[in-house]
C-alpha positions as CSV (number, residue, x, y, z in Angstrom):
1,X,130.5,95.7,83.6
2,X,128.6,95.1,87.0
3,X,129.9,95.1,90.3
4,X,129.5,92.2,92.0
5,X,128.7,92.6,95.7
6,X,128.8,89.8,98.0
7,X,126.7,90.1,101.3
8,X,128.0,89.0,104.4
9,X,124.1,88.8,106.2
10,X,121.3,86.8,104.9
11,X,118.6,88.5,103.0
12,X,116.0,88.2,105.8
13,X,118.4,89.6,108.2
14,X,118.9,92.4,106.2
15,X,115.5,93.4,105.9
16,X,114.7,93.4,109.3
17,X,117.7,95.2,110.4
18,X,116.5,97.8,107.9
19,X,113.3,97.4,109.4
20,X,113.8,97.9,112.8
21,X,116.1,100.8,111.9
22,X,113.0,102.6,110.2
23,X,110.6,102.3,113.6
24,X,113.7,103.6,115.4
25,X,113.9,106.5,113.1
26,X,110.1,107.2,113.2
27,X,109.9,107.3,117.1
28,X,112.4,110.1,116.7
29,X,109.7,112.1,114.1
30,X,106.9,114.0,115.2
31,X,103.0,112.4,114.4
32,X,102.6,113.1,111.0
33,X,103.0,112.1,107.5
34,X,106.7,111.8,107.3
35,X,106.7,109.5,110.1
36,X,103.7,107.5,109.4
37,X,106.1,107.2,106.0
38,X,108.5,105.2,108.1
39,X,106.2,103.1,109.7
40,X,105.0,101.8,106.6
41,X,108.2,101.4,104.9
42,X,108.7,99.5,107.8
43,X,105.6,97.1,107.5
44,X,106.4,96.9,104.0
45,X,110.1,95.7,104.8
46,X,108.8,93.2,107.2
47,X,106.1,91.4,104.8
48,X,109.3,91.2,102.0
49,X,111.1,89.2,104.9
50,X,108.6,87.2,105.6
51,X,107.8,86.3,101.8
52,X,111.6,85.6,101.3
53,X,111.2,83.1,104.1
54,X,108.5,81.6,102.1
55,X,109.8,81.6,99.0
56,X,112.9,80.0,100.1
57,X,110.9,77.1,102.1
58,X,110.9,73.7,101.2
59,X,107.1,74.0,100.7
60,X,105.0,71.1,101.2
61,X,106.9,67.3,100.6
62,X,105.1,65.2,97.7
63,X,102.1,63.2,98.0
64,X,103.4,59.1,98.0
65,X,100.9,56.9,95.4
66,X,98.7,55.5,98.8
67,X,98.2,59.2,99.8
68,X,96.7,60.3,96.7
69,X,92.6,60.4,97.1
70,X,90.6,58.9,94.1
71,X,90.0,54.8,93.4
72,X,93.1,53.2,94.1
């Protein structure tokens, strides 16, 4: 059976709460790999945000029959 877990945030939120939380952990590490780590979790966080924002847009609204090119 699988737990069902409802979220009280929106997805985008989420992700850049958790983002913001890893550059607030990495200013705490020393230069190095672990925190460099961080920072790209981080970046990686922040570009799934901003492709749920995209993939949740209405995109572009369809053509009407005047706009179309081609012989009308």
């Amino acid at each position: 059976m699988r737990r069902v877990i409802k979220q009280d945030k929106p997805l985008k939120q989420r992700l850049l709460e958790e983002a913001q939380n890893l550059r607030d952990e990495a200013k705490l590490l020393p230069y190095g790999p672990l925190r460099d780590a961080a920072l790209k979790k981080a970046r990686q966080v922040e570009a799934a945000a901003h492709m749920d924002d995209w993939l949740s847009s209405p995109g572009l609204p369809p053509t009407k029959k005047d706009d179309t090119p081609g012989p009308h």
